[in-house]
C-alpha positions in Angstrom: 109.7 55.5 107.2 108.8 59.2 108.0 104.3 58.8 107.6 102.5 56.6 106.5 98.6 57.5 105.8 96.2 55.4 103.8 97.4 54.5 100.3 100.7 57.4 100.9 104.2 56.2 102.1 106.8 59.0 102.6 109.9 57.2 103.3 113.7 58.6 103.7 115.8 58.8 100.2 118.1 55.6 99.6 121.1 55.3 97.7 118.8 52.7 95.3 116.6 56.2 94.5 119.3 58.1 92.5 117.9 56.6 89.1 114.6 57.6 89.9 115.5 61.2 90.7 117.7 61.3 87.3 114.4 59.8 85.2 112.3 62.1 87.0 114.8 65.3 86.7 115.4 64.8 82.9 111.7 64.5 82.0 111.0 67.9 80.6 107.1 67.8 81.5 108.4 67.6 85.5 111.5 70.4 85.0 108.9 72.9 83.7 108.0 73.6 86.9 111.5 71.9 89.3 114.2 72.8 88.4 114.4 74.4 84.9 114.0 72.4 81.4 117.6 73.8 80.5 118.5 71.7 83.9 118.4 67.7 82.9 119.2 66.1 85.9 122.3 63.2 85.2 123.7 60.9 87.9 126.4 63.4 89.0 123.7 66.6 89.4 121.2 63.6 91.5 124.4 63.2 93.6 125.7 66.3 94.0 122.2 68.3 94.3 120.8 65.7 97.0 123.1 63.4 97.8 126.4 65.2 98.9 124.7 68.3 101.0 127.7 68.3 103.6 126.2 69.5 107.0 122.9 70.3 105.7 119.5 69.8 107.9 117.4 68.4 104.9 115.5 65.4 104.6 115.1 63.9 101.3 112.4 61.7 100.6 110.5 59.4 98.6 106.9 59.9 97.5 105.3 56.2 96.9 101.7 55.9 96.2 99.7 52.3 96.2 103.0 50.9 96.4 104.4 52.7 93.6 107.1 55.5 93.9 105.9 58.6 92.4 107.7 61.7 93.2 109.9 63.5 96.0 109.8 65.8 98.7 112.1 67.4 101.5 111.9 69.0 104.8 114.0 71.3 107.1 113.9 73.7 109.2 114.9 77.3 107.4 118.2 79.0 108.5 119.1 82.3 109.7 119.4 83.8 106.5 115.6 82.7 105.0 114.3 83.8 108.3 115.2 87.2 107.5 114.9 87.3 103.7 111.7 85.9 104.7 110.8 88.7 107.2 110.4 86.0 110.0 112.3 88.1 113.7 110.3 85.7 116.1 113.6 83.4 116.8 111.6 80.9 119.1 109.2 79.8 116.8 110.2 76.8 114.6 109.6 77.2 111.3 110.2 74.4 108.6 110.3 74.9 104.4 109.1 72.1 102.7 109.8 71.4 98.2 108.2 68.5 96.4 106.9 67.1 92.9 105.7 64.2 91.6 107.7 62.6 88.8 105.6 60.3 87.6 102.9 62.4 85.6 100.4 59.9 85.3 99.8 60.4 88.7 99.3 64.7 88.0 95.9 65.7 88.7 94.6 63.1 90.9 95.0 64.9 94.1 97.9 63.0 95.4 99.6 66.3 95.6 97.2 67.8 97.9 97.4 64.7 99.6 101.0 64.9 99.6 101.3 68.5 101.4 98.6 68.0 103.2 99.9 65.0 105.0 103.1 66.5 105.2 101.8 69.5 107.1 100.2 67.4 109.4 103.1 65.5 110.1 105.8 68.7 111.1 103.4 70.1 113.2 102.5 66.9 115.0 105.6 65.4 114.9 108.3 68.2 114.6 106.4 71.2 116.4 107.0 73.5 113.5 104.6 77.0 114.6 104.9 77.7 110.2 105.6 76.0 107.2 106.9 77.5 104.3 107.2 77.0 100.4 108.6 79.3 98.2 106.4 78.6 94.3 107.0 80.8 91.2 104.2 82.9 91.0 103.4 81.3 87.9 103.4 77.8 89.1 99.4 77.8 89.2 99.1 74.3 89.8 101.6 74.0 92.9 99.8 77.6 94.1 96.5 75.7 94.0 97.5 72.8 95.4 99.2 74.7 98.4 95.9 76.9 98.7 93.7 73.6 98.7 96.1 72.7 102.2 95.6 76.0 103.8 98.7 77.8 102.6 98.3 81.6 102.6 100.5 84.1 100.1 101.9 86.3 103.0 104.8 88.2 100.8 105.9 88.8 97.1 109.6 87.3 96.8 111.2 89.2 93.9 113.4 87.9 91.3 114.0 85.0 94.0 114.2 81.7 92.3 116.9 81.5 88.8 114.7 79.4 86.0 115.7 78.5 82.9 117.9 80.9 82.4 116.1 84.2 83.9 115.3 85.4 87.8 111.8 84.6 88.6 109.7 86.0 91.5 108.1 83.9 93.6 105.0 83.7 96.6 105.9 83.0 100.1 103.7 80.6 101.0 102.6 80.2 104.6 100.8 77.3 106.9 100.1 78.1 110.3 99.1 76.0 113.3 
């Protein structure tokens, strides 16, 4: 388990979660905003895309909510090369990049997102020490911009043509939290 808070579990990603990820990633309502609708999500893609990262710092996780598993979200620190796409020179400060959803759409507009970053936050810079937190949403994601607003990220930086969705380059907010 990585937090629990009230109704919200955030536990690590088990092998047993790999159907859940491929219902999720081949609902269309969900890739309009993760991933790309022209990107179903089979077995293999759930394996290879978070499953088979060789040497990589992520953590993958499971979203449940009231006992039910709802969505996804990972953590890890950002490397050298996002620090400086991102404009970030301070090298001592940790800085972590966060990338959720909720896959169960029933549960869309409810908050739990909020709740979701929110508690997230909370928990890298108790727990990890993080000084920032980053995202990276298309600028026209609305509702992951408001959600991220509603937790007290700030846009600090325009990221051009930064993010390929379906089928075209898209630009994107950096997305800041700070302690």
């Amino acid at each position: 388990m990585i937090l629990q808070k009230g109704k919200l579990l955030i536990r690590k990603l088990k092998d047993s979660d790999k159907q859940l990820l491929v219902k999720w990633l081949s609902n269309p309502m969900v890739l309009k905003y993760y991933e790309g609708r022209d990107c179903l999500h089979d077995l293999e893609m759930v394996n290879e895309h978070f499953y088979s990262r060789k040497g990589d710092q992520v953590t993958g996780c499971i979203v449940e909510y009231d006992g039910t598993e709802i969505g996804f979200i990972q953590f890890y620190q950002i490397d050298d090369a996002e620090r400086e796409e991102y404009g970030y020179t301070d090298m001592s400060e940790t800085i972590y990049g966060t990338d959720q959803f909720i896959g169960e759409i029933d549960y869309w507009n409810q908050g739990i997102g909020t709740f979701v970053v929110r508690s997230m936050a909370d928990f890298l810079m108790e727990k990890k020490a993080a000084d920032r937190i980053v995202m990276d949403p298309q600028i026209c994601n609305n509702r992951a911009i408001s959600c991220y607003e509603k937790c007290k990220f700030n846009k600090v930086k325009l990221l051009p043509k930064h993010e390929r969705h379906e089928g075209e380059w898209r630009d994107c907010w950096l997305m800041e939290y700070r302690k």
